[in-house]
Structures are given as C-alpha cells and as structure tokens.
C-alpha positions as CSV (number, residue, x, y, z in Angstrom):
1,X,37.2,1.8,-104.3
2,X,33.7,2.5,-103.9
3,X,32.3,6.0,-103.1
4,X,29.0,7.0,-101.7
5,X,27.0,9.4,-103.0
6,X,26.1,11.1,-100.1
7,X,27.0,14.9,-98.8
8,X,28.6,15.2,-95.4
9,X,26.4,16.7,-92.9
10,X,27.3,19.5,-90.0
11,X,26.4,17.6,-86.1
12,X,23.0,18.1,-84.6
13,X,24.2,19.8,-81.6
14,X,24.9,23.3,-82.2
15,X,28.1,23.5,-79.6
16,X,30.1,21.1,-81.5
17,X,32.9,22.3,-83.6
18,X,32.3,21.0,-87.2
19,X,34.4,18.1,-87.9
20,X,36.1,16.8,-90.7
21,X,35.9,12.7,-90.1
22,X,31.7,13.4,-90.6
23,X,28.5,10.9,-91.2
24,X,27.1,10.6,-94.5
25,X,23.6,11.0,-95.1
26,X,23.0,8.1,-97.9
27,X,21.7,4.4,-96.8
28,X,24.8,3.6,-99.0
29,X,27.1,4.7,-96.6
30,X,26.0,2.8,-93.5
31,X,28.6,0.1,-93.8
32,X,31.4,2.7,-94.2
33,X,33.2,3.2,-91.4
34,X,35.0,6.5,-92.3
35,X,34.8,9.9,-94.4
36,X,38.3,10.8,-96.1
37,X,39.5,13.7,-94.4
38,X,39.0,16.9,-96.3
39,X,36.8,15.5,-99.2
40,X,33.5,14.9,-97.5
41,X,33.0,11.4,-99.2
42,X,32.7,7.6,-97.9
43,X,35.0,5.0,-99.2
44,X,33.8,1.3,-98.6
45,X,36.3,-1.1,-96.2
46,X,38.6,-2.8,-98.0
47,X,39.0,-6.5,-97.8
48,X,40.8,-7.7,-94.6
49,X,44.5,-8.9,-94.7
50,X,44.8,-12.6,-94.7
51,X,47.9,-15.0,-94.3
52,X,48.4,-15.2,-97.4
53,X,49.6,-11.5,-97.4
54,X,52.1,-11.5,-94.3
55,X,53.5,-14.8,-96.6
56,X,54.0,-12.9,-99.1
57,X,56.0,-10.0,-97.8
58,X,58.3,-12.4,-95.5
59,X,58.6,-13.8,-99.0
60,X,59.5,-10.9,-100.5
61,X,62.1,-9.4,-97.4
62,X,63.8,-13.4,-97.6
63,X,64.4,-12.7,-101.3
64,X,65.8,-9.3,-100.8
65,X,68.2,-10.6,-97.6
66,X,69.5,-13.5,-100.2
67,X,70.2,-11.4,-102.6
68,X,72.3,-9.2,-100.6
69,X,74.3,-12.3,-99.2
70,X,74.4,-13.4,-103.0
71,X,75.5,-10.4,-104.5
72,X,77.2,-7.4,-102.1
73,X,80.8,-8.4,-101.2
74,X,80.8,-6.2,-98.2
75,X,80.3,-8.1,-94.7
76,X,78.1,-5.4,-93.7
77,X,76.0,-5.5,-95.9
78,X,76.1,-9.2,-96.1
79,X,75.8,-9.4,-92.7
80,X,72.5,-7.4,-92.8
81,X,71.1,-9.7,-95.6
82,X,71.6,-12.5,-92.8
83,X,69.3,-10.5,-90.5
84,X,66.8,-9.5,-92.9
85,X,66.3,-13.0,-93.5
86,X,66.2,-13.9,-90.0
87,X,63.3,-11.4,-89.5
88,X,62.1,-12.9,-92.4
89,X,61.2,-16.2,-91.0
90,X,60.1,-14.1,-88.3
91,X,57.4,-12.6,-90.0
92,X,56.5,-16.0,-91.1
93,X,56.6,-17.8,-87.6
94,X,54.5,-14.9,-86.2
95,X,51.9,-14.8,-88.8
96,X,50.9,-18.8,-88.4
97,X,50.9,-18.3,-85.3
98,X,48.3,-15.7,-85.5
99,X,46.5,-17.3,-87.6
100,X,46.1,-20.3,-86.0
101,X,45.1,-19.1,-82.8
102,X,48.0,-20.7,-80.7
103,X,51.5,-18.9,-79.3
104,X,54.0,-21.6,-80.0
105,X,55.2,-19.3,-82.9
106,X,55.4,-16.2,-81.1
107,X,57.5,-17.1,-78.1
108,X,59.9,-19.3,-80.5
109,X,60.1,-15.6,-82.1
110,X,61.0,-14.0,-78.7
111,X,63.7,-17.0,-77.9
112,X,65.1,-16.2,-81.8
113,X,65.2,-12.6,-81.1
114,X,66.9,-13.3,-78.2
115,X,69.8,-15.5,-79.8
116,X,69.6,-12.7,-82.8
117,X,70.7,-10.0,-80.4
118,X,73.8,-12.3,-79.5
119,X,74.4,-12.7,-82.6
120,X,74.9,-9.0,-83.5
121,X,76.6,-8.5,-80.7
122,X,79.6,-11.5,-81.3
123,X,79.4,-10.7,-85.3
124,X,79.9,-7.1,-85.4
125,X,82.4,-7.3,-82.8
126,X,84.3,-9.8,-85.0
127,X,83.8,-7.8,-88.0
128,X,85.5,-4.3,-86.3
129,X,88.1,-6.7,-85.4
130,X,89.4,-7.7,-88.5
131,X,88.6,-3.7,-89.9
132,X,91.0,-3.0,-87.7
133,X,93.2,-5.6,-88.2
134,X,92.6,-5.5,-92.3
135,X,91.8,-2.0,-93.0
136,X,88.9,-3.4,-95.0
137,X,85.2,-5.1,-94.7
138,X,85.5,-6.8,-98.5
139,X,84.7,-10.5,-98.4
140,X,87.5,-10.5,-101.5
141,X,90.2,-9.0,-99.5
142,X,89.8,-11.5,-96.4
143,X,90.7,-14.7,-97.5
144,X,93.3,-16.2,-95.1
145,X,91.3,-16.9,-91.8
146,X,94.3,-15.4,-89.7
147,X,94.6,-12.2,-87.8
C-alpha cells in the first residue's frame, strides 16, 4: 500500500477533543479516505472486490465441504461438509445475483435456506437416532440399513 507523506494535523476548532481518525495535510492524500488509527499516516483505497472474488471463496468453502464428505468417516462431520457445500452454492447464487443487478438469485437463496433448515432438522434427528440405537456415528460401523 501507498502512504502519504503528510503529518496529521490537530482540528481547527479549539473545543474539539483531538482525534485519532485525522486529515492529512498533503494534496497526496485527498483521495484517501482514512488515517490508520494511532500512526497518523494515509493509506490509499484498495481496489474494490469484484465477482471474481466471492467465486473464488465459494470455490474454496465447496472444496473444503467435499473434502470432508470425501475423507472424514464421521456423519457429523460428513454431514457438515454437506452444508458447507450447500452455503457454498449460496455464496455463489448470491453473488451473480448481485452482480447482475436482478434478485432471482437471492430469493432462490431464501427458498434453499428454507429447505436447508428442514434438512438439519430431519438429518440430525436421524443421525441421534441411530447414536442411540448404534452407540456410534462411524459411516464404517453402520452398514446394514436396519434399526
């Protein structure tokens, strides 16, 4: 980042408290919109984050929930991989939709959420049921479909 050369400077009026988010006094700093706190410099704005970015963390949390489905053999932990991906596509829905100035992406979010909360409800219930029944949550360990 870019710093401005510029020395903070103490508010004209003389009841003011002296405050540390302050103006610089360089022609530098006149597109920065704020003074680190404590340091009395300007840092430049940053670029803006673009589509490309919200991508590439629903990207990165998909990955992640797959590879906890791939490789845990708990059905918790499975079974929070399947909601990470989930929000996942989320992320992905919401940010075209942003993007692309319409809602159609946000309220199929809100009727996803919706199911999703179903969802947890039915498969944790299902999953304390055959705790109970099983004395364990191991995929391994559960492989006749009875009760």
């Amino acid at each position: 980042m870019q710093r401005c050369s510029g020395r903070p400077q103490r508010p004209q009026i003389e009841n003011l408290r002296y405050s540390r988010l302050q103006t610089c006094a360089t022609a530098q700093a006149a597109a920065c919109n704020a003074c680190s706190i404590g340091l009395g410099r300007c840092f430049l704005r940053m670029k803006t984050i673009g589509l490309e970015h919200y991508l590439v963390v629903s990207a990165i949390l998909f990955s992640l929930g797959l590879l906890g489905v791939i490789v845990r053999r708990n059905l918790l932990i499975i079974y929070m991989g399947l909601e990470l991906m989930l929000n996942a596509a989320n992320l992905a829905l919401v940010s075209f939709s942003r993007f692309n100035n319409k809602l159609d992406g946000q309220v199929f979010v809100f009727f996803i959420i919706t199911v999703a909360a179903a969802e947890v409800a039915v498969g944790l219930a299902l999953i304390v049921a055959l705790y109970r029944k099983r004395q364990t949550a191991h995929v391994e360990d559960l492989t006749l479909m009875k009760l």
